[in-house]
C-alpha positions as CSV (number, residue, x, y, z in Angstrom):
1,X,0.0,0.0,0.0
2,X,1.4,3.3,-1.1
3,X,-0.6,6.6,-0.9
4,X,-0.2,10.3,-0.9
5,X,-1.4,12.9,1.2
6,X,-0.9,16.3,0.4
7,X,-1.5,19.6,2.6
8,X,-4.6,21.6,1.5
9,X,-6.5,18.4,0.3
10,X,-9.5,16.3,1.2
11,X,-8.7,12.4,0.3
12,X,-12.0,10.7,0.6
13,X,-11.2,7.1,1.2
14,X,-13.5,4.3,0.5
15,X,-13.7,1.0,0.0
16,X,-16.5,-2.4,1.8
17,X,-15.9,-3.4,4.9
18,X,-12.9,-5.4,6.3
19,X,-11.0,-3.5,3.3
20,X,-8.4,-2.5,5.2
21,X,-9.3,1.2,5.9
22,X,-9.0,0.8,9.6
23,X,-6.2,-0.7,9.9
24,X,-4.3,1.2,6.9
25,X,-5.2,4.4,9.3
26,X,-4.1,2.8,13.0
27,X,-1.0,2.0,11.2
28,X,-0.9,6.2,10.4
29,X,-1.9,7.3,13.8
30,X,0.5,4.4,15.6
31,X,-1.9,1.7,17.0
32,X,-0.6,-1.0,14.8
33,X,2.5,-1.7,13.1
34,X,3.4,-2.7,9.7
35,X,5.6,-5.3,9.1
36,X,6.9,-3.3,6.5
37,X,7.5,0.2,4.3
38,X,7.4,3.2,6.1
39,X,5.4,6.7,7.0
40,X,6.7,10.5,6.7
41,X,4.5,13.1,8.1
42,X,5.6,16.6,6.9
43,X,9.0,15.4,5.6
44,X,9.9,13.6,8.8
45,X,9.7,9.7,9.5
46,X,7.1,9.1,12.2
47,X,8.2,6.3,14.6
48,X,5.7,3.5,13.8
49,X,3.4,2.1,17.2
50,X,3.3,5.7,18.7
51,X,0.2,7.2,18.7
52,X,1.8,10.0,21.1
53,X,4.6,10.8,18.2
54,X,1.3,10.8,15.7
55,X,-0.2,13.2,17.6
56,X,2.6,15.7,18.3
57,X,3.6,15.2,14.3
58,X,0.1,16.4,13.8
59,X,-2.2,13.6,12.8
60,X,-5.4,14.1,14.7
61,X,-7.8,10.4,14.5
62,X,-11.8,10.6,14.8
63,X,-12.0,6.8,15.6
64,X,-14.5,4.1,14.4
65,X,-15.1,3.0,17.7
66,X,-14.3,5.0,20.0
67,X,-11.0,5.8,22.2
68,X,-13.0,6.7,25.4
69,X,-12.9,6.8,29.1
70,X,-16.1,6.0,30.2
71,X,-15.9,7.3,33.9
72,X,-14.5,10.6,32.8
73,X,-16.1,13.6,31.9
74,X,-16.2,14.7,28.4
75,X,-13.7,17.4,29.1
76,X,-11.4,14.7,30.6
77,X,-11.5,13.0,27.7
78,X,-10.3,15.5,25.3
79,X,-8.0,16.8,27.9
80,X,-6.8,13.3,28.7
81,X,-2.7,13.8,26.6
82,X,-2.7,17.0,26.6
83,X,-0.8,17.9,29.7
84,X,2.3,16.9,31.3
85,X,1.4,14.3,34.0
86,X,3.9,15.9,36.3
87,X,1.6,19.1,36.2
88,X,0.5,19.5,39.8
89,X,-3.0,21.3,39.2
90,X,-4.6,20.7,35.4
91,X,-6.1,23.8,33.5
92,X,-9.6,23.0,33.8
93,X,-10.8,26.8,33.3
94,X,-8.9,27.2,30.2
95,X,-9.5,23.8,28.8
96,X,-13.0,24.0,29.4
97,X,-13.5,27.6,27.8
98,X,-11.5,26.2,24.2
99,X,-13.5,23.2,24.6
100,X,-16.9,25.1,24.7
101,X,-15.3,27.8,22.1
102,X,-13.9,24.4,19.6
103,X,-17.7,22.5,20.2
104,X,-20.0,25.8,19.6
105,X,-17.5,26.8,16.6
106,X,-18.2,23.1,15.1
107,X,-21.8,23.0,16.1
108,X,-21.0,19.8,18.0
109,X,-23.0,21.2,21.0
110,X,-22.3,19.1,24.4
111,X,-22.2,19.2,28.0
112,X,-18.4,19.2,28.9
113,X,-19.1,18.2,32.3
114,X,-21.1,14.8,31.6
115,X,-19.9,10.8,32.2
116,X,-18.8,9.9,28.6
117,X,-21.0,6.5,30.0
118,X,-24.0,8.6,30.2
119,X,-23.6,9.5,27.1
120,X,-25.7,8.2,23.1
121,X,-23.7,6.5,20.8
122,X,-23.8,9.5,19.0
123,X,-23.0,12.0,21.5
124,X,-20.0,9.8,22.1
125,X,-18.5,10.2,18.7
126,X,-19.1,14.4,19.0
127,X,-16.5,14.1,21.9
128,X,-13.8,11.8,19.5
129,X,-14.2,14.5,16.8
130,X,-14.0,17.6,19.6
131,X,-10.9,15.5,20.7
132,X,-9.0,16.1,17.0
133,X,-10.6,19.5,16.7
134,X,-9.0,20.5,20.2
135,X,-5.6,19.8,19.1
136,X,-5.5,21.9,16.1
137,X,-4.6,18.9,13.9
138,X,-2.6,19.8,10.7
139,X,-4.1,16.0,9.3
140,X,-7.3,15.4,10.4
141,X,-8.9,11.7,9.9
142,X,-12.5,11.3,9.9
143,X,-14.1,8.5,10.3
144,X,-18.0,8.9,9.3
145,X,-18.0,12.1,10.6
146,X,-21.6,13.5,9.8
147,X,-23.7,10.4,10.8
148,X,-25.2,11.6,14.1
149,X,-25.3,15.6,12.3
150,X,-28.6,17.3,11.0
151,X,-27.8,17.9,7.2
152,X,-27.7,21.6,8.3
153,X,-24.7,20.6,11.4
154,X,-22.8,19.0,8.2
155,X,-23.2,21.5,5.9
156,X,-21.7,23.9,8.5
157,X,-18.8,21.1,9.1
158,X,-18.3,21.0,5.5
159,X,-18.0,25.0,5.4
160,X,-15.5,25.0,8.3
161,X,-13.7,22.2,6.6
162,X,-13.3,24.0,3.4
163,X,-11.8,27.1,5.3
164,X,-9.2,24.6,7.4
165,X,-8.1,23.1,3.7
166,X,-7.8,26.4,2.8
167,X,-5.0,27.1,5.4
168,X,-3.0,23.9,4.5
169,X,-5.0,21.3,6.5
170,X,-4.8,17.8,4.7
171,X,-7.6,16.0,5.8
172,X,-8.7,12.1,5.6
173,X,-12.5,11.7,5.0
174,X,-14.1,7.7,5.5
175,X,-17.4,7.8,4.7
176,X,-19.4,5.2,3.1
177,X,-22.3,8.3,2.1
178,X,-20.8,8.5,-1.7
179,X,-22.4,11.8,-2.1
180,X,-20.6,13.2,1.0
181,X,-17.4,12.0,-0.5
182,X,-17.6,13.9,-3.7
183,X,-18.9,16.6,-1.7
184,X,-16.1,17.3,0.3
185,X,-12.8,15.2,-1.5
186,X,-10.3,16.4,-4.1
187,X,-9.2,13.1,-4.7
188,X,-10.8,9.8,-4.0
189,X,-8.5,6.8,-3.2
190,X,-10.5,3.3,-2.9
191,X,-9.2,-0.1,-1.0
192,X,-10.8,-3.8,-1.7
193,X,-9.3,-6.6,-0.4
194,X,-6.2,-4.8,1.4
195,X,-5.0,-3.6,-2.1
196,X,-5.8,0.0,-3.5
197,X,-7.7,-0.6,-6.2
198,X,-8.3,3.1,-7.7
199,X,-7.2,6.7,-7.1
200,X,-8.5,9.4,-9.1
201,X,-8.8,13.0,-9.2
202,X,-12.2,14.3,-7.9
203,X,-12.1,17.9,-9.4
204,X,-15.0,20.0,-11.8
205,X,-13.3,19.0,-15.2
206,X,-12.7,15.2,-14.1
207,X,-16.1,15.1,-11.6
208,X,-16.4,11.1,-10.5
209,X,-19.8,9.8,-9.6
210,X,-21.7,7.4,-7.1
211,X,-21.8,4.7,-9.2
212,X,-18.0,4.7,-10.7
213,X,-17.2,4.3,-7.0
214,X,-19.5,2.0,-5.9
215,X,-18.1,-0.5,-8.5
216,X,-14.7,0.3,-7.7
217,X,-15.6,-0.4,-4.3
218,X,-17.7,-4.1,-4.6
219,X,-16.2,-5.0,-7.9
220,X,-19.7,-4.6,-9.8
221,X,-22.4,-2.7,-10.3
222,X,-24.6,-1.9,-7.4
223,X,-28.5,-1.6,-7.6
224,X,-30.1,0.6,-5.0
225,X,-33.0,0.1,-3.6
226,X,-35.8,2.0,-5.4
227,X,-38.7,3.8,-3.1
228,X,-41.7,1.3,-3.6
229,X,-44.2,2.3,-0.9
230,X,-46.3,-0.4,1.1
231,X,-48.8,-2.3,-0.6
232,X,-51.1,-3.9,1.9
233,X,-50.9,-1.9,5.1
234,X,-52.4,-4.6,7.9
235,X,-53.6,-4.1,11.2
236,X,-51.4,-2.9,14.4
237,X,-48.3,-4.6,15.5
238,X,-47.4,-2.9,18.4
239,X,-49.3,0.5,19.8
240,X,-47.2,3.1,22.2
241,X,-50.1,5.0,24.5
242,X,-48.5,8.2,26.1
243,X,-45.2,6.1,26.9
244,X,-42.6,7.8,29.1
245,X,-39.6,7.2,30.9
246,X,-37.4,8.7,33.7
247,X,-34.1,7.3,32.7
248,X,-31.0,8.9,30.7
249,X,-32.1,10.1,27.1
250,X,-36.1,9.9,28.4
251,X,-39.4,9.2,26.8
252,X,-42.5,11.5,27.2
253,X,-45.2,11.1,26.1
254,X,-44.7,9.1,22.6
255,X,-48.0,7.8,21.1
256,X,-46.9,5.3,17.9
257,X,-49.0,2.9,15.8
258,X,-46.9,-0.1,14.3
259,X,-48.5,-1.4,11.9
260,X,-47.8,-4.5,9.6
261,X,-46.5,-4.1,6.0
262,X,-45.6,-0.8,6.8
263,X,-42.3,0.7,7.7
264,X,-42.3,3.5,10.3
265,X,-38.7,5.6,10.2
266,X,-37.7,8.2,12.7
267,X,-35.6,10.4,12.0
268,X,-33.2,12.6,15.1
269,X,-29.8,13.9,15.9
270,X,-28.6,11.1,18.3
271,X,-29.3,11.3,22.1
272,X,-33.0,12.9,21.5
273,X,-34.9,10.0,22.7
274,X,-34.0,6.9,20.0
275,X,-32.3,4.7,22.5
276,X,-35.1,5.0,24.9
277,X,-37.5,4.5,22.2
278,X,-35.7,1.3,20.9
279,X,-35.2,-0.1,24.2
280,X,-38.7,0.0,25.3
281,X,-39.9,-1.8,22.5
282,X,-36.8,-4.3,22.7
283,X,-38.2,-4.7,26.5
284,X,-34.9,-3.8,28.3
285,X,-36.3,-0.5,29.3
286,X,-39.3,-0.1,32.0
287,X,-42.2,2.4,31.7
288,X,-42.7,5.3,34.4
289,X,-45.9,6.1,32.2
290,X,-48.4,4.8,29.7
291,X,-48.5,1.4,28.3
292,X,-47.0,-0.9,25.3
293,X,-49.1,-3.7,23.5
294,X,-47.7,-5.6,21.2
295,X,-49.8,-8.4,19.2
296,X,-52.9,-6.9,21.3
297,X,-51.1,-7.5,24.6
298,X,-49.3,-5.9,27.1
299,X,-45.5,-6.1,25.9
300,X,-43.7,-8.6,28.4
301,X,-40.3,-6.4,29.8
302,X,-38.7,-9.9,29.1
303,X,-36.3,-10.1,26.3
304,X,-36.0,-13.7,25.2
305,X,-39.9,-14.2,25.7
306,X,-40.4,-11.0,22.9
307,X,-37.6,-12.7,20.6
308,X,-40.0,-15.9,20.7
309,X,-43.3,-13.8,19.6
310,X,-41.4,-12.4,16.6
311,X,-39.3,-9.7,17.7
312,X,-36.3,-8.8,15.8
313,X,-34.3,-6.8,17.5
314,X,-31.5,-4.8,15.8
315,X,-29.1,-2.6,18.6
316,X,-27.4,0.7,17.7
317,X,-24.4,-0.1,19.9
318,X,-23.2,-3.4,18.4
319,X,-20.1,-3.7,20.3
320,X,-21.6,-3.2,23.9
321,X,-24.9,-4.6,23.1
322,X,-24.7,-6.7,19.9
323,X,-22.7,-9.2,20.2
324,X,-20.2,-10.7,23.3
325,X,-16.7,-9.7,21.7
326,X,-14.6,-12.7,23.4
327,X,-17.3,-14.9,22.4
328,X,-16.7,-17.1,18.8
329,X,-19.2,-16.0,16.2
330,X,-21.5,-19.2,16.1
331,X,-22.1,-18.3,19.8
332,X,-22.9,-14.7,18.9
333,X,-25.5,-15.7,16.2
334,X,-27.5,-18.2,18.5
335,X,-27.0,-15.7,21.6
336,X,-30.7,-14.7,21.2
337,X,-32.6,-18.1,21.1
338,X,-30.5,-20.4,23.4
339,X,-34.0,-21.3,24.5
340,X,-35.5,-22.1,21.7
341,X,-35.5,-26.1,21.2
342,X,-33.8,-26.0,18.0
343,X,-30.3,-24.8,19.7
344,X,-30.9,-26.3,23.7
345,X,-32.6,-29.7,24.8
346,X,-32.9,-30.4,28.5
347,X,-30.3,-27.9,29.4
348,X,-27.6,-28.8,26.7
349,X,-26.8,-27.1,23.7
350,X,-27.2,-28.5,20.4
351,X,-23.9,-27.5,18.7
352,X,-24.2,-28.7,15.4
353,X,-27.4,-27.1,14.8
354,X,-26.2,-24.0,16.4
355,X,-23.4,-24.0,14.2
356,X,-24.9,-25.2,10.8
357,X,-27.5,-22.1,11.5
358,X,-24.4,-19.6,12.1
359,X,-23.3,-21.1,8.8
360,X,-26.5,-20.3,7.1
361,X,-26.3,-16.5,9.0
362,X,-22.2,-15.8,7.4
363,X,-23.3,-16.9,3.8
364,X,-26.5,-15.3,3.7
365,X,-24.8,-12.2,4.7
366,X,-22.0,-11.8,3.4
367,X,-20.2,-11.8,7.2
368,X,-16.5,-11.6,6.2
369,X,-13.5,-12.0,9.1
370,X,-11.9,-15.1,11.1
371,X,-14.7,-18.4,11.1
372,X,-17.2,-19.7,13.2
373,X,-14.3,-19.9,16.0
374,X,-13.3,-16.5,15.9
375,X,-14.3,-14.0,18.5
376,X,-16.8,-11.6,17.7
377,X,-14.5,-8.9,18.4
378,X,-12.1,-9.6,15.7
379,X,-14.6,-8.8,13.3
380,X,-14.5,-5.3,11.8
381,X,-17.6,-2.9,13.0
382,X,-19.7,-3.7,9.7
383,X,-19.2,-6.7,9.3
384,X,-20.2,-7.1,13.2
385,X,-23.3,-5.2,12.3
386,X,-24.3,-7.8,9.3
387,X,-23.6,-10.8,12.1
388,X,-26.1,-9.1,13.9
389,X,-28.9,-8.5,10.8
390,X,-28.7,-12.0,9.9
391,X,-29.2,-13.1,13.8
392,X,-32.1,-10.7,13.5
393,X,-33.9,-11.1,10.1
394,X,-32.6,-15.0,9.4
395,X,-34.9,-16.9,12.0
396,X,-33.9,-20.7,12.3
397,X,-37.3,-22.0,11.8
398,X,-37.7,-19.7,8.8
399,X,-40.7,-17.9,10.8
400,X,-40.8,-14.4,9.6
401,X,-40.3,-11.9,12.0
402,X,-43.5,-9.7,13.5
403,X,-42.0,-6.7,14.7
404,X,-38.7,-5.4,13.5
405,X,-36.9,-2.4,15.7
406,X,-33.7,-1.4,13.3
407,X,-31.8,0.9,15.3
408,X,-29.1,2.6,12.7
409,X,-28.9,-0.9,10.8
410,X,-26.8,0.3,8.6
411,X,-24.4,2.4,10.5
412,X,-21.0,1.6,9.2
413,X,-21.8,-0.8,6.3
414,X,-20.2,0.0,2.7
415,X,-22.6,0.7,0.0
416,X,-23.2,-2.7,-1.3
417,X,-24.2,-3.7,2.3
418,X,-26.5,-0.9,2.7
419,X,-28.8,-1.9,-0.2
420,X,-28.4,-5.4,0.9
421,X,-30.0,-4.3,4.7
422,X,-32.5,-1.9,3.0
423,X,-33.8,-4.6,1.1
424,X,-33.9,-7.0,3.7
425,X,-35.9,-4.7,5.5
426,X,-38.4,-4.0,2.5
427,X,-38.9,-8.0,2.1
428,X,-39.5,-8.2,5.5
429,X,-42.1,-5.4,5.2
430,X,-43.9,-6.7,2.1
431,X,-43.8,-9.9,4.0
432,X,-46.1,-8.6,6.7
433,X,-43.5,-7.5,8.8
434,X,-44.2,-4.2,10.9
435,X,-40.9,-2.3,10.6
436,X,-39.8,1.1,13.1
437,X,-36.3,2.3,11.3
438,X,-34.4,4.7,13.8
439,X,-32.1,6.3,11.5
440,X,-29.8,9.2,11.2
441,X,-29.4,8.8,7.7
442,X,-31.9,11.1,6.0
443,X,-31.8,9.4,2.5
444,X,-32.2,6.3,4.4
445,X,-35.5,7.7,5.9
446,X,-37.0,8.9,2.7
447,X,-36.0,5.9,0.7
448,X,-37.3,3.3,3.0
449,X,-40.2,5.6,5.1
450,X,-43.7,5.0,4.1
451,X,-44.5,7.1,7.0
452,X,-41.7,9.4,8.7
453,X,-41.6,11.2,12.2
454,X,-39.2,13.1,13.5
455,X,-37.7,13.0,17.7
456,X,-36.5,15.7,19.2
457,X,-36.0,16.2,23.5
458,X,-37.7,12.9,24.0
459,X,-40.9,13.9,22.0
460,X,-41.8,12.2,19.1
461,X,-43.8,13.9,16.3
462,X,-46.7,12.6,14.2
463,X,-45.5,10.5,11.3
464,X,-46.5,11.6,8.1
465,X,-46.1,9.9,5.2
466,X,-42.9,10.2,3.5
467,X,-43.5,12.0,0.6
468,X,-44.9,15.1,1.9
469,X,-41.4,15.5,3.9
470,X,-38.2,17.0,2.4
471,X,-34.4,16.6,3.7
472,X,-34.7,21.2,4.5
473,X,-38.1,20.3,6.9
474,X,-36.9,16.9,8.3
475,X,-33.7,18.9,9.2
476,X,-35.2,21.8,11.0
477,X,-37.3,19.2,12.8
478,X,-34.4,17.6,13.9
479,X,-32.7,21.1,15.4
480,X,-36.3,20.9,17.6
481,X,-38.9,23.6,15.5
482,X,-42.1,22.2,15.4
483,X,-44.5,21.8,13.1
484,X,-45.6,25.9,12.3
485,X,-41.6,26.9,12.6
486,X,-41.0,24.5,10.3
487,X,-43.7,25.4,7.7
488,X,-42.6,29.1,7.7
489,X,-38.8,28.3,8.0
């Protein structure tokens, strides 16, 4: 692997998961080593397995999954490297004003004093990019850096981007939103199988398009799927009545009507309500108000019981939640239903069946990384995420599933994956299936949405149906105007 990076210039740098994008950028930033060839950064060789000599050399990381200290405070965090340890007394004043001056510069608004353990998924990945952006990196790599960002928040990071090339920054954009990409990149640089495969110029007389780097990127054409709205709408699913909750990231007051062949998608900036939302439904989150039914009765708080009834359950955080990282994968992909009589009898697990169906789950989905042995863990994040789908959507009796709650389910997947999920999730839907999409991927939300509402502070507005939405309202709804505010903005 031999690549350029030069200073003034966004690289946008694709390619499908388990590429080798990760990996190509710990080696830059010093958390792996390669067994050979070498880096300069600025004319200088940086010492490889340093991420401290990375940082002082300038390279500033937004990381895939995250580099954080979960019983800090978000200030701690991005403080955490920046001082000598020998200091007696840190800073805080000064660190927290050029924090709050860096975050409402960026529009990455936060509270600098909260548990990074309290925090969303999303709000979790505001602190890593606040933590490059509070160094003053010269090279900047980001790692889908819009995806918890109103279209309005990215526009505004694209703007202050443009303005940090313009003084010299070089900047590393990953970002499996192809129109992103060309939005922001001067040259486009594409990985598949560990090898770079493509470079090109991205500029107004040699413009590249979606589709030239999709097939760079898969090795064939890729068909998107094409907004088909529901045919047979059926009766209710699952019905929310005033739900609330008192918890971190609350409900209050959500009324929602899930109904099957239909698929509901909400759209938010993360940390507004989605995980609370998801949970409830999932039945690892109790009620301090109003009531659940699902299949016309009270939902049972019990996990296992819910993935019997026809539950599919599809967590944003797939490394805390998803999957047991030291765990093998055929373990992982039966974790759900180790009740259910096809995987346990009289206490004992039925290991050939488990496996054979984890089998079934890897080829049917494309789940790429170590075998059936392997830990979870050493999986990359996407291909982690299509473990989990196939656990979800790929039931071992071939039972379709009732209720589907797809929490960013295609957070982190390359474009061939994506339309793979998507039309999963349609089949399911045309299959009966009742289907709530939390997603903070707009085009996502109008493509698959036949109705679309919008959650903001815990509320949750009245879906509408998808076409009378466009990406400028859904937007403002997101930043919190309601319905009027929106109409006039």
């Amino acid at each position: 692997m031999s690549l350029a990076l030069e200073s003034g210039e966004v690289l946008g740098l694709l390619g499908e998961n388990g590429a080798g994008k990760s990996t190509l950028m710990s080696i830059l930033f010093g958390h792996y080593v390669a067994d050979s060839g070498h880096i300069s950064v600025f004319g200088q060789p940086l010492p490889p397995g340093q991420p401290r000599a990375a940082l002082q050399a300038g390279v500033g990381m937004v990381h895939q999954h995250f580099a954080l200290a979960d019983n800090l405070s978000v200030l701690d965090n991005v403080m955490l490297g920046t001082e000598a340890w020998w200091r007696p007394v840190s800073d805080t004043t000064a660190a927290r004003a050029k924090l709050q001056e860096v975050a409402q510069r960026f529009g990455l608004h936060i509270d600098v004093d909260a548990r990074v353990a309290g925090l969303s998924v999303g709000e979790r990945q505001r602190v890593e990019i606040l933590k490059a952006l509070y160094r003053g990196a010269r090279i900047l790599i980001l790692d889908e850096p819009t995806a918890v960002l109103t279209p309005q928040e990215s526009e505004a990071l694209f703007d202050t981007l443009s303005h940090m090339v313009a003084q010299g920054l070089a900047i590393i954009f990953i970002s499996h939103k192809l129109g992103e990409v060309l939005r922001v990149s001067h040259r486009v640089a594409v990985l598949r199988h560990g090898k770079l495969v493509a470079e090109a110029p991205n500029t107004p007389e040699q413009a590249l398009t979606q589709s030239q780097l999709a097939q760079w990127m898969v090795g064939h054409a890729v068909d998107a799927p094409v907004r088909r709205p529901a045919q047979d709408v059926g009766a209710p699913v699952c019905v929310m009545d005033h739900a609330s909750t008192v918890s971190a990231d609350p409900l209050r007051d959500v009324s929602l009507q899930l109904h099957a062949g239909e698929i509901v998608a909400v759209a938010g900036v993360s940390g507004n309500g989605q995980v609370a939302l998801a949970e409830v439904l999932c039945g690892t989150r109790a009620l301090s108000g109003g009531s659940v039914q699902f299949l016309g009765q009270p939902l049972r708080a019990q996990p296992a019981i819910l993935v019997a009834q026809g539950l599919a359950r599809i967590p944003e955080d797939r490394h805390g939640v998803g999957v047991v990282g030291d765990l093998p994968l055929w373990e992982n992909a039966v974790s759900e239903r180790l009740h259910s009589r096809i995987f346990s009898r009289w206490g004992w697990i039925r290991r050939n069946a488990a496996r054979a169906y984890a089998a079934r789950v890897v080829q049917a989905f494309d789940v790429r990384g170590g075998g059936l042995f392997s830990p979870a863990r050493a999986l990359s994040g996407g291909n982690m995420q299509k473990l989990i789908l196939g656990r979800a959507l790929l039931a071992p009796d071939g039972t379709p599933p009732r209720l589907i709650v797809a929490h960013q389910p295609t957070w982190g997947l390359d474009i061939g994956a994506v339309a793979t999920v998507q039309q999963h999730l349609i089949a399911s839907r045309d299959a009966g299936a009742a289907v709530l999409l939390i997603s903070d991927d707009l085009d996502e939300v109008l493509t698959l949405g036949d109705r679309v509402a919008v959650m903001h502070g815990g509320h949750l507005g009245t879906p509408r149906p998808a076409t009378e939405w466009s990406r400028a309202e859904i937007g403002l709804a997101m930043a919190g105007l309601d319905a009027q505010e929106v109409a006039s903005a």
